[in-house]
C-alpha positions in Angstrom: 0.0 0.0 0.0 1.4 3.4 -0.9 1.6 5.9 1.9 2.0 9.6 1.4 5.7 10.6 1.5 5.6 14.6 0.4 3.2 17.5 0.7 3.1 20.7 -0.8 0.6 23.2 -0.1 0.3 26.9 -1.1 3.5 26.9 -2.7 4.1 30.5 -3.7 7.7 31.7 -5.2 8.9 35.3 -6.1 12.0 36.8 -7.4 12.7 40.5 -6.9 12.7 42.3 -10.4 15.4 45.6 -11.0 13.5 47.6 -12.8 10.4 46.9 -10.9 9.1 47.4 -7.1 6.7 44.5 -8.1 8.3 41.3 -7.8 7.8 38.2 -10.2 5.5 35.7 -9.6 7.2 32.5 -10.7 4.9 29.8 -9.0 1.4 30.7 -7.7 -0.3 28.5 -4.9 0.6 25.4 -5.9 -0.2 22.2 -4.1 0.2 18.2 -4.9 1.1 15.4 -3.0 3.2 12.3 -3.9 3.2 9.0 -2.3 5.9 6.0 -2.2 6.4 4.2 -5.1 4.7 6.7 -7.3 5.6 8.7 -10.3 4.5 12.4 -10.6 5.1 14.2 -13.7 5.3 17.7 -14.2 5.3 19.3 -17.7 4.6 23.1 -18.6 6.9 25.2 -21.2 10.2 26.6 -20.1 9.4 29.2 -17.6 6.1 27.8 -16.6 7.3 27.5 -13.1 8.3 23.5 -13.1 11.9 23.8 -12.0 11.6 26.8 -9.4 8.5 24.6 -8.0 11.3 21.2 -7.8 14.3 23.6 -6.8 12.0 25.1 -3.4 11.3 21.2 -2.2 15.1 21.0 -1.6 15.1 25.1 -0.3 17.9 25.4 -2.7 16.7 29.1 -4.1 17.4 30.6 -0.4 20.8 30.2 -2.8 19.5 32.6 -5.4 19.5 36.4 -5.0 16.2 38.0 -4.7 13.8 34.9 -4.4 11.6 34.0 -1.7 9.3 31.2 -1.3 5.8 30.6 0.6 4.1 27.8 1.7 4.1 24.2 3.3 6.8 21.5 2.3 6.0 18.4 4.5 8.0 15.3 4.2 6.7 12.5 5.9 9.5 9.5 6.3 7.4 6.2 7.0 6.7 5.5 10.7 7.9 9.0 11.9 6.8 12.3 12.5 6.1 15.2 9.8 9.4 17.1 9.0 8.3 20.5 7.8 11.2 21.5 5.2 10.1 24.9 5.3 11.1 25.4 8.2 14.6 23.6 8.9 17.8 25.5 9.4 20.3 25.2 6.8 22.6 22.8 9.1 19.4 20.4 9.9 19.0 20.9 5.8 21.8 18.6 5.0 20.5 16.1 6.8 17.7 15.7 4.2 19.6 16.8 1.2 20.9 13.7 -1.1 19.8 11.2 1.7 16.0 11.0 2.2 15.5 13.8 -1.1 17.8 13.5 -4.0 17.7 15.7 -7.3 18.8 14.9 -10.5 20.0 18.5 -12.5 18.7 19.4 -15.9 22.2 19.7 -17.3 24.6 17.4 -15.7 27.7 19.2 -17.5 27.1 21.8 -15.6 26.0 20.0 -12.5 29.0 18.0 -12.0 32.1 18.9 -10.8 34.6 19.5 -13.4 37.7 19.0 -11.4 36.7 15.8 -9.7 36.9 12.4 -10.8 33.2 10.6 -11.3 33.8 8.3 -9.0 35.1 10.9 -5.8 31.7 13.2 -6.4 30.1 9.9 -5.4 31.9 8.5 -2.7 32.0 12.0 -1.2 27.6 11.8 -1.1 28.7 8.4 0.4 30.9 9.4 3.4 28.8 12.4 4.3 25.6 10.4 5.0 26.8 6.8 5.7 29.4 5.4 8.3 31.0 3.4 5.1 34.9 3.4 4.8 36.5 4.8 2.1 37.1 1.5 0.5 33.7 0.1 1.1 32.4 3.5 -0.4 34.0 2.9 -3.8 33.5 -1.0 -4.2 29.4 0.2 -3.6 30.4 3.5 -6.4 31.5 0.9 -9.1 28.8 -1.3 -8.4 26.3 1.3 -8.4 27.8 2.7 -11.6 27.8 -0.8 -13.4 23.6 -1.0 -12.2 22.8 2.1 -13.9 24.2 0.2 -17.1 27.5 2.1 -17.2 30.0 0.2 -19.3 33.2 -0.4 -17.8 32.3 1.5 -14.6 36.0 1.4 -13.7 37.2 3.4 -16.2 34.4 5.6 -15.2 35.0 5.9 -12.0 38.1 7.6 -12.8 36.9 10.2 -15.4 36.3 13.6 -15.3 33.1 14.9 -17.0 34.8 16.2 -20.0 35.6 12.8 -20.7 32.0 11.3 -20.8 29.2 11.9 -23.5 26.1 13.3 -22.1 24.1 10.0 -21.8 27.0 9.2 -19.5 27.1 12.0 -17.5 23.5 11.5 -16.9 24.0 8.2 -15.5 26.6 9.6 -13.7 23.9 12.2 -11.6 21.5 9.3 -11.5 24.0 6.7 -10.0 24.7 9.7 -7.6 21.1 10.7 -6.5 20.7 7.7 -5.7 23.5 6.0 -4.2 22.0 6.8 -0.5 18.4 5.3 -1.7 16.4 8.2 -1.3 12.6 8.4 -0.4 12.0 11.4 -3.1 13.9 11.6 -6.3 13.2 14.8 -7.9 14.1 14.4 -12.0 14.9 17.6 -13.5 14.7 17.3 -17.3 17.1 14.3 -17.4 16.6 13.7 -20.8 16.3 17.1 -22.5 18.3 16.8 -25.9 19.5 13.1 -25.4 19.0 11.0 -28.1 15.8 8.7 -28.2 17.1 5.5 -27.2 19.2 6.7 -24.6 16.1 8.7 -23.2 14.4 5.3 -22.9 17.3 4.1 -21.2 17.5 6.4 -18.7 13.4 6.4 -18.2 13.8 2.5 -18.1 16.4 2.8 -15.5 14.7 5.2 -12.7 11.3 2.7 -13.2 13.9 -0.3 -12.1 14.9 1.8 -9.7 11.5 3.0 -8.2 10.9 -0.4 -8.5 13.7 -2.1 -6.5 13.3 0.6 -3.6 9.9 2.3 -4.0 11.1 5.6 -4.4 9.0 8.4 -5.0 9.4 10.5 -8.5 8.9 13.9 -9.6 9.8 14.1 -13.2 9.9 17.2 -14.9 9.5 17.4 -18.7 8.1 20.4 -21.2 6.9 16.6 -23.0 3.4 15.5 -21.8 3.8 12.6 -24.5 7.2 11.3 -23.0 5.3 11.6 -19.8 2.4 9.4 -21.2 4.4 5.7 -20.6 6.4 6.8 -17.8 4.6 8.9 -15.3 1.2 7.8 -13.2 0.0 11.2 -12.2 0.6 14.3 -14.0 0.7 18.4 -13.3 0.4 20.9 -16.0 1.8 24.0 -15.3 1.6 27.3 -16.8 2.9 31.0 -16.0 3.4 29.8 -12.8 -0.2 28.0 -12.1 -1.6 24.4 -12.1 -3.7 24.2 -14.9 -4.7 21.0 -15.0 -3.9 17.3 -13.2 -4.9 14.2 -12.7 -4.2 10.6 -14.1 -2.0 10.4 -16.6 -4.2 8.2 -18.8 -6.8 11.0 -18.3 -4.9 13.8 -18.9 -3.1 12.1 -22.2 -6.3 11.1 -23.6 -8.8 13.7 -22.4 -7.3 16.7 -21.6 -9.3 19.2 -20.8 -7.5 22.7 -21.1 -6.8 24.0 -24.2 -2.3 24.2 -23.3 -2.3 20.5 -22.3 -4.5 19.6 -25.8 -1.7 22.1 -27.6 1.3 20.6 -25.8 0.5 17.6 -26.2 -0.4 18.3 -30.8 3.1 20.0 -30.9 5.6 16.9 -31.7 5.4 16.0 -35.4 3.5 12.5 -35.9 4.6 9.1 -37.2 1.4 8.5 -39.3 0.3 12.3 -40.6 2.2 14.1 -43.3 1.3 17.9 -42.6 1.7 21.3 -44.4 1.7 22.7 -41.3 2.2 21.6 -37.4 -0.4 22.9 -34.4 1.4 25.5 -32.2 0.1 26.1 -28.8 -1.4 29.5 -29.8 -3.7 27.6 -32.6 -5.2 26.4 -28.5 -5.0 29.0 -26.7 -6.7 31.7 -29.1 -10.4 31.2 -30.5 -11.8 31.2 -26.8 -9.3 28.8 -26.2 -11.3 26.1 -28.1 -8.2 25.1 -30.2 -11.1 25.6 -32.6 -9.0 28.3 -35.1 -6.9 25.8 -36.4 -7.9 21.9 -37.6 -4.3 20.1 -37.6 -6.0 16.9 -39.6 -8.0 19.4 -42.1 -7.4 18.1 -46.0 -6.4 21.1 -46.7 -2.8 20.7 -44.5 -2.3 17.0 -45.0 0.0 16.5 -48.0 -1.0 14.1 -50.2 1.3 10.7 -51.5 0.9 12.2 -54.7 2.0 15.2 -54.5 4.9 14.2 -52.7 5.6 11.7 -55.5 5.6 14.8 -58.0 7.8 16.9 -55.6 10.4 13.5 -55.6 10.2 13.1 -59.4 11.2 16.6 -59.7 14.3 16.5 -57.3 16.1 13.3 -58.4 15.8 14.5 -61.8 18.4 16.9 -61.4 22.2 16.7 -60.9 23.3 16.0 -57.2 24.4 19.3 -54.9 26.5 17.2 -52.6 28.3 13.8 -53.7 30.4 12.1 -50.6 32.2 9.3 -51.9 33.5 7.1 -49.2 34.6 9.7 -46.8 36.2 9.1 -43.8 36.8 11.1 -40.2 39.0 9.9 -37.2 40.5 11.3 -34.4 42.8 10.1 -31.4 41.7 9.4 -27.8 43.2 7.8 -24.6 42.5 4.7 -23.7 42.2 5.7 -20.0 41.8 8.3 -18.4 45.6 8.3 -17.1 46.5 6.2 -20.2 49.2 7.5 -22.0 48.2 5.4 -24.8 45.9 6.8 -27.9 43.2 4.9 -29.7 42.4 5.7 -33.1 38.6 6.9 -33.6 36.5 6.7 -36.6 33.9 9.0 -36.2 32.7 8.2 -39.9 33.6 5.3 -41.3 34.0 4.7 -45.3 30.5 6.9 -46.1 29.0 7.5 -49.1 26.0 9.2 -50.8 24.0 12.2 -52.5 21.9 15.3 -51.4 19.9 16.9 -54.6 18.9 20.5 -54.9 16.2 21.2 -52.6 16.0 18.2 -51.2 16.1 17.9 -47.2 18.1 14.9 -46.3 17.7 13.6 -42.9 20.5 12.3 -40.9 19.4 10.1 -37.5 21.4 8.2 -34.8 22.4 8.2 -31.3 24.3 10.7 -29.4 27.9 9.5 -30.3 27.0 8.2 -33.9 29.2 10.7 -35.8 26.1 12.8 -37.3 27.6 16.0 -36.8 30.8 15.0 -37.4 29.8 14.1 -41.0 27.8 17.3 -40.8 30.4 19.7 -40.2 32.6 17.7 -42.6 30.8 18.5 -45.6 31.2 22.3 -45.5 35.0 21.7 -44.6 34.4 22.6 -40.1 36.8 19.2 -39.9 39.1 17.9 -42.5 38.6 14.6 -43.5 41.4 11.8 -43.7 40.2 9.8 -46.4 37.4 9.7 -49.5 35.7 12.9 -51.2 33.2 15.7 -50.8 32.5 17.3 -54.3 30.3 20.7 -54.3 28.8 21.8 -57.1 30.7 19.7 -59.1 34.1 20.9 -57.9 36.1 18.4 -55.3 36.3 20.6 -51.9 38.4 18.0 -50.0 41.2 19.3 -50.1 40.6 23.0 -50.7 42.2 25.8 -48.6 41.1 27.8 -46.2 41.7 30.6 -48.2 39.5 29.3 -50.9 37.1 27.8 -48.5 36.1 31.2 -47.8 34.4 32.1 -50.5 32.2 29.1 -50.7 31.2 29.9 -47.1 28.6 32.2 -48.5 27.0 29.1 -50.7 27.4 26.8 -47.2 26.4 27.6 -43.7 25.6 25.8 -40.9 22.6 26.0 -37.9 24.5 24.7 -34.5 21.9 23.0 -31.9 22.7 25.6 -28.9 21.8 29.2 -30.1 23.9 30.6 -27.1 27.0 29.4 -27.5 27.0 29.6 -31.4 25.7 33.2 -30.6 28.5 36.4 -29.9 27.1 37.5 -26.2 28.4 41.3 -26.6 27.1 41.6 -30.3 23.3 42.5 -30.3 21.0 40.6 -32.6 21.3 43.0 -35.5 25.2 42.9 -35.8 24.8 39.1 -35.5 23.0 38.7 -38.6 24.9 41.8 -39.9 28.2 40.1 -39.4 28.1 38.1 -42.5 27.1 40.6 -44.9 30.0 42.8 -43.9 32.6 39.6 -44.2 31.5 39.3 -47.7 30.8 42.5 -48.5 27.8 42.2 -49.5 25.6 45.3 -50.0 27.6 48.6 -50.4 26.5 50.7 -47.3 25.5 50.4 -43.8 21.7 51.5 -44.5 21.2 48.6 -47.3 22.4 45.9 -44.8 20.8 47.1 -42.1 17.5 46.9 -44.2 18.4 43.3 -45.6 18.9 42.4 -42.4 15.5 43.4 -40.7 13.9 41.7 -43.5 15.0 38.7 -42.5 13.9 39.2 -39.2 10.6 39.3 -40.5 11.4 36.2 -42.6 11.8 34.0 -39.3 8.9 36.4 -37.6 12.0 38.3 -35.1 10.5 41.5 -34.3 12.1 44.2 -35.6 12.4 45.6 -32.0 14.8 42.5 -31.2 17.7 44.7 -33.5 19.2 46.4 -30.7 18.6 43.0 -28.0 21.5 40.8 -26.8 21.3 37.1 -27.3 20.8 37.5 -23.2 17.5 38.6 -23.0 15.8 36.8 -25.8 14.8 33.2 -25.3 15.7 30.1 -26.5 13.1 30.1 -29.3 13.9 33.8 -30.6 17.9 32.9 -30.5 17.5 30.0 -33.2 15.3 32.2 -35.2 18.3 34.3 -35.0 20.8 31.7 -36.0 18.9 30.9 -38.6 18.8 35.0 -40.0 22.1 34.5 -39.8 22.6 31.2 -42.0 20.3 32.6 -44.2 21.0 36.2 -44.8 23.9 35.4 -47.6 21.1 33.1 -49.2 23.1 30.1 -48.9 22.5 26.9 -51.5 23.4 24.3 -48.9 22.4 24.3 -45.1 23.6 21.7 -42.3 21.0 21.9 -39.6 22.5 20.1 -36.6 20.2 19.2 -34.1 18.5 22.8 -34.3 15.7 22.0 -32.4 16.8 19.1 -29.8 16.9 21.2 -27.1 13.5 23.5 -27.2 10.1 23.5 -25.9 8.2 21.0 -27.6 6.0 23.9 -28.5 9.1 26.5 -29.3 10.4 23.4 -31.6 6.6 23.2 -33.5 7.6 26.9 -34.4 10.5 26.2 -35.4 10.0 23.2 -37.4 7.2 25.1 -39.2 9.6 28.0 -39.9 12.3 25.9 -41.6 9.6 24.6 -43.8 7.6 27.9 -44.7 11.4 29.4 -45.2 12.5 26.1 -47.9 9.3 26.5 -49.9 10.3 30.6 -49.8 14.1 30.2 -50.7 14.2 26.8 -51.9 17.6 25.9 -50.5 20.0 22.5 -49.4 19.9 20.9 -46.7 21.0 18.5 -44.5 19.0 18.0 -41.2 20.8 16.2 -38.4 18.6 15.2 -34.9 18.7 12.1 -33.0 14.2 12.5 -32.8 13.3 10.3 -35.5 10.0 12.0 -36.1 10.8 15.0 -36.6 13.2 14.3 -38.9 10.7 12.0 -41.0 8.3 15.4 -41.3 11.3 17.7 -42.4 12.9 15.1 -44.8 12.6 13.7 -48.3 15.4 10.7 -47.7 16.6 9.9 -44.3 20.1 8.3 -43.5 20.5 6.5 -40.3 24.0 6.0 -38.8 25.1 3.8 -36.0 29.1 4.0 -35.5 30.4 6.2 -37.7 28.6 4.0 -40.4 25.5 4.2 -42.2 23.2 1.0 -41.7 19.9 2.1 -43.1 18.6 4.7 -46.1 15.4 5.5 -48.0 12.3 7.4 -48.4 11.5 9.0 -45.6 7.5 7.9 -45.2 9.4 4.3 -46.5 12.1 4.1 -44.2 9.6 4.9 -41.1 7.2 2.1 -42.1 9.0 -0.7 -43.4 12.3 -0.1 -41.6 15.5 -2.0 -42.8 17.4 -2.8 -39.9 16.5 -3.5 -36.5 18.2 -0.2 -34.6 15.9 1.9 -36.7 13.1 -0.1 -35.4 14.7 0.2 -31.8 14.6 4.2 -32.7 10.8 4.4 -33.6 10.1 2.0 -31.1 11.3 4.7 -28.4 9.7 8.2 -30.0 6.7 9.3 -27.9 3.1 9.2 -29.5 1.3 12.5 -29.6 -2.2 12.9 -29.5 -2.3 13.8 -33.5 -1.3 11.3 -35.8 
């Protein structure tokens, strides 16, 4: 029988503002309960209040300048008295922290320490809450590292996070929230941008462990679809309020707000081609029916015919891009105080064809060598072996110097907008940056209008001119990268995993924009993501690598049904269903 194990009631969370004597309102009375054993999901966009709400059950934004917090925080250890987390000092805090409440961090790069070895940031949560030796405490670290499915957890044990790809890292932070078998694991976006089968991993992982020790969960996603296996109850949240919860079999198949029915429309489906996907404003506007906007109309399903007459019209034409057996390495260690190097092939012996305006798809796991192939064929990396030919001129082996002037027929759409972004250049220069490399236009006034009309190409308000990447969000910064990729009016574009990181509602816009912008300019390109779906409703052909090699190819609606080797069944296997298909 499950027994009640957290409380929260009339949770209310502010943050001073500068400009403003009226402080923000970041979560407003909320309340839930969880109970051993159980799973709690909560989902909202970024900024809806989700990770503020999980940050508060720990007390950890006492940390934060100008935030307060309100309200009751109960947790209620089996067969003892009520501990009111509100109102513990810092010291009797600790006590609670990591042992009986654990947290697993959004971004695990950033949440581990980068100066200490895996395996000490561990055994120090060990030795601070057990009586274990330090002996015993890393004999339980590599065991606990191997259960979390860690391959050779030794060699783990001794790495540094730098040395670990991010579905390791992540195992990492889980092995480490729970290594002291907590009552409450909070889960804090653990899979945001991982790859598909490494998100199920992960998922599959915390239900063994919920399982084996009937811990509680609080999983926060922005995905109520990847909630709709994993998660029992659900919370959706919104500008800082509970708009709706219940079961999640409920809530995923009857929701009744208009943002849950949006957020849960926004991820492209497996079985619907579309002109155009729902965004959550098609929900919230027309009285908040979601009545303004019919995602399944005729009118914006495309047809097998007319993509038949769109195909027969793109392979008729001489290829853009031909890759003839192309080959990347590169050297690592082969420990992490090895002085020995092992040679890498991030892409091995690869070959094929992108046609003018054709949008190839290329899919795989974190670690596959997608954006090393990527950044290869507009000459980012050098490869060691094989040929890249551009417009029917070989570009292997062509120099820098020369590489610069194709650089305004090539350009590329990184997946973080922040660090691809200048953080002192405002949003204008940004875009303006490339015009003035290339000279393009003669004077300041005709590139600064070039430029604002392609802010209203990806619909950036003009206002954003003067804005630093800083105070625009996540959405608004790849609308900017993509100003910039597209303000020379480039022939070929690499997307690489543009939209793996957003708002499942953000990435809808997106996603819409990239196709409304290809009908417009009619460019290249070559879309990398490790989401299968959404690369099946961006892509004519898709390519799917596994280890530096491709293993599977074809139509994209072809490929998806009838696919031709069994990791690209494991990969649809593992994409969440939406509620349109």
């Amino acid at each position: 029988m499950k027994t009640k194990v957290l409380s929260v009631s009339g949770l209310t969370i502010q943050f001073d503002q500068e400009k403003s004597s009226k402080p923000f309102l970041a979560a407003d009375q909320i309340n839930f309960e969880v109970s051993s054993g159980e799973i709690l999901g909560i989902v909202g966009e970024s900024g809806s209040g989700k990770t503020v709400t999980a940050l508060s059950i720990l007390r950890l934004l006492q940390y934060v300048p100008g935030a307060s917090q309100h309200g009751e925080i109960s947790y209620l250890p089996e067969g003892k008295d009520p501990v009111r987390i509100d109102q513990l000092s810092s010291k009797d805090l600790l006590k609670y922290r990591g042992k009986h409440i654990a947290m697993i961090f959004q971004e695990p790069g950033a949440a581990l320490n980068p100066v200490m070895a895996c395996g000490d940031q561990i055994i120090e949560m060990i030795l601070l809450h057990t009586e274990l030796s330090r002996e015993e405490a890393k004999t339980k670290t590599i065991k606990l590292l191997a259960d979390v499915k860690l391959e050779d957890p030794e060699r783990i044990f001794s790495s540094y996070p730098h040395q670990m790809s991010g579905g390791q890292k992540q195992r990492v932070m889980i092995a480490m929230a729970m290594v002291c078998k907590p009552a409450i694991l909070i889960a804090d976006e653990p899979t945001t941008a991982l790859d598909v089968s490494t998100q199920k991993g992960i998922l599959d992982l915390m239900k063994a462990l919920r399982e084996e020790q009937n811990t509680a969960i609080i999983f926060i996603s922005h995905d109520l679809n990847l909630l709709s296996g994993f998660a029992e109850r659900a919370l959706v949240m919104k500008d800082g309020k509970v708009v709706e919860q219940g079961l999640v079999s409920e809530v995923f198949n009857h929701p009744s707000h208009p943002y849950t029915r949006g957020l849960l429309s926004c991820r492209p489906p497996l079985k619907s081609r579309l002109f155009r996907l729902p965004v959550l404003n098609d929900f919230l506007s027309a009285g908040g029916a979601g009545s303004g906007f019919d995602a399944l109309h005729p009118s914006n399903l495309i047809s097998s015919e007319e993509r038949k007459l769109r195909h027969t019209a793109i392979y008729a034409k001489e290829p853009i891009v031909i890759v003839e057996n192309l080959q990347v390495g590169y050297q690592r260690k082969s420990g992490a105080f090895s002085s020995k190097k092992q040679n890498i092939h991030a892409v091995d012996d690869v070959s094929f064809q992108i046609f003018p305006g054709e949008t190839l798809g290329l899919v795989g796991e974190s670690g596959s060598g997608k954006t090393t192939l990527g950044r290869t064929l507009i000459r980012l990396m050098d490869p060691e072996t094989g040929r890249i030919i551009f417009k029917g001129n070989d570009i292997t082996n062509t120099s820098q110097q020369q590489l610069r002037g194709l650089r305004k027929l090539m350009q590329i759409v990184f997946q973080d907008p922040y660090q691809s972004l200048n953080p002192v250049l405002s949003a204008g220069s940004a875009v303006m940056e490339p015009l003035l490399v290339h000279r393009v236009s003669s004077s300041a006034e005709e590139r600064k209008k070039k430029v604002l009309e392609m802010f209203d190409r990806v619909h950036l308000p003009r206002r954003m001119f003067d804005r630093l990447p800083s105070s625009m969000s996540g959405g608004q910064r790849q609308r900017l990268c993509i100003a910039r990729a597209l303000v020379l009016q480039p022939e070929f574009l690499v997307f690489d995993e543009a939209v793996s990181a957003l708002d499942v509602s953000v990435q809808a816009q997106i996603i819409n924009l990239i196709s409304e912008l290809k009908r417009e300019m009619g460019f290249t390109c070559l879309f990398i993501s490790h989401d299968i779906s959404v690369v099946r409703y961006l892509s004519d052909r898709i390519l799917v690598m596994k280890n530096g090699k491709i293993i599977d190819q074809g139509e994209a609606d072809t490929l998806c049904e009838n696919p031709g080797s069994d990791y690209t069944k494991e990969l649809l296997q593992a994409v969440p269903v939406g509620l349109i298909n």
